[in-house]
C-alpha positions in Angstrom: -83.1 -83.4 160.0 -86.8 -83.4 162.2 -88.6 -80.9 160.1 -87.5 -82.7 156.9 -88.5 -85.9 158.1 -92.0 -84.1 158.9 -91.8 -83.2 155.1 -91.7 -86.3 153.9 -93.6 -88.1 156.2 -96.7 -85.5 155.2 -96.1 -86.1 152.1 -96.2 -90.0 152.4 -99.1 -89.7 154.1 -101.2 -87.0 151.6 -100.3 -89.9 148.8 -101.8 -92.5 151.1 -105.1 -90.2 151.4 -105.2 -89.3 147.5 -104.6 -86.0 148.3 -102.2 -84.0 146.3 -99.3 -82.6 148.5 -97.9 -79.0 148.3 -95.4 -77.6 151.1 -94.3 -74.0 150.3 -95.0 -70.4 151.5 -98.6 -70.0 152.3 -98.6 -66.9 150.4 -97.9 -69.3 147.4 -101.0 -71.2 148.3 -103.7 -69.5 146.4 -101.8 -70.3 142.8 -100.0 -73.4 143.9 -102.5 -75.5 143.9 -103.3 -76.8 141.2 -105.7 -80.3 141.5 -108.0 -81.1 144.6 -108.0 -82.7 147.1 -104.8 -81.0 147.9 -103.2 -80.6 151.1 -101.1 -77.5 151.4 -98.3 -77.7 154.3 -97.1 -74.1 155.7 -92.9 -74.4 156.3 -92.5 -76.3 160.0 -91.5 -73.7 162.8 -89.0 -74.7 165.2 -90.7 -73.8 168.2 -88.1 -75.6 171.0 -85.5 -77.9 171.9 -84.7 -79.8 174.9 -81.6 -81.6 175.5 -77.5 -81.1 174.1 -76.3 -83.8 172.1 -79.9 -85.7 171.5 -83.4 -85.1 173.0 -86.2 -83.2 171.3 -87.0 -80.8 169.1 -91.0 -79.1 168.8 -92.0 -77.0 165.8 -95.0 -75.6 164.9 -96.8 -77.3 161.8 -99.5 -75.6 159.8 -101.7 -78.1 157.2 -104.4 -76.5 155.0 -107.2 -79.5 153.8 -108.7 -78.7 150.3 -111.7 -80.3 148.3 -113.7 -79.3 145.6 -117.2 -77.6 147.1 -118.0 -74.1 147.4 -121.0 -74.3 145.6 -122.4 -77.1 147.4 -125.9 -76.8 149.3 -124.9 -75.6 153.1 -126.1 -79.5 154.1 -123.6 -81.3 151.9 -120.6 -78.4 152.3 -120.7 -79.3 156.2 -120.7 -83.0 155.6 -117.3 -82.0 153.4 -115.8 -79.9 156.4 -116.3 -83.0 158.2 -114.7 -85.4 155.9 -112.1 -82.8 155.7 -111.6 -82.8 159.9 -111.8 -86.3 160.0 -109.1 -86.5 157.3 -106.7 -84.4 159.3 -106.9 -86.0 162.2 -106.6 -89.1 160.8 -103.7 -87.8 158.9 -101.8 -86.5 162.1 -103.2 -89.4 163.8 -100.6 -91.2 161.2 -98.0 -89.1 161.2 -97.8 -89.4 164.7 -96.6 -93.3 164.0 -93.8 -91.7 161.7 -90.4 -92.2 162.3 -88.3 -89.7 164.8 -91.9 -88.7 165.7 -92.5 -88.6 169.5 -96.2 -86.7 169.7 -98.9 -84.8 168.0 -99.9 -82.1 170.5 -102.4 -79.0 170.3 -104.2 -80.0 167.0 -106.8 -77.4 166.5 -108.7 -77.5 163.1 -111.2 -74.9 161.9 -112.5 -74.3 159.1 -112.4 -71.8 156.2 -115.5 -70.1 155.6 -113.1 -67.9 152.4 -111.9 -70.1 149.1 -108.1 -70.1 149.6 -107.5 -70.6 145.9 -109.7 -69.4 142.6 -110.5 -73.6 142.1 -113.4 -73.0 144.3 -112.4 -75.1 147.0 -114.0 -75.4 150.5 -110.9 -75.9 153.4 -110.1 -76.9 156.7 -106.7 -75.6 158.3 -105.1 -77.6 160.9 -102.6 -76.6 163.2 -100.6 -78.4 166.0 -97.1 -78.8 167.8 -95.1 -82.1 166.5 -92.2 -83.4 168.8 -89.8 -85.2 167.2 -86.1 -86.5 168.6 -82.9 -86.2 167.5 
């Protein structure tokens, strides 16, 4: 029940951004997408669980950021890794006001130097641990 609420609350959220929303494989990534912006989530891990009959569950969430830019002058592809950071934390900034959400922790983002995808798309991957409760 958590990770699918993390599903659909991701997905709520890309919409919200314009982004279009993908969550599969990530060895489905590179012909999956299919329109940028896209954000691309990798399936949730369950990473833990505390309590017996209610309490909290942690998994592992992988998001990969992408927007049109590879052949942009290095100025203009950083301020497009930026966008793309600030849109991710934004992002997990809102999905941390989801429902059965309890906390965003660990987000690291870097970003891709490599085109995930033949569209010619720069990227930035974010990862981080969501709590949620059941």
């Amino acid at each position: 029940m958590s990770r699918k609420s993390i599903i659909d609350s991701l997905q709520a959220i890309a919409t919200d951004y314009d982004y279009a929303f993908y969550a599969d494989e990530e060895r489905y990534l590179a012909q999956g997408v299919k329109r940028l912006p896209a954000l691309w989530l990798a399936p949730p891990k369950f990473h833990s669980k505390e309590g017996r009959t209610h309490g909290k569950i942690t998994y592992s969430v992988t998001l990969h950021a992408l927007t049109e830019g590879a052949k942009l002058p290095p100025a203009e592809r950083e301020a497009a890794w930026e966008m793309l950071e600030s849109d991710l934390v934004e992002i997990f900034s809102s999905l941390s006001r989801a429902e059965r959400i309890i906390a965003i922790e660990n987000l690291k983002i870097k970003c891709n130097i490599a085109s995930l995808t033949a569209l010619g798309e720069i990227s930035a991957t974010a990862t981080a641990e969501v709590v949620t409760y059941y």
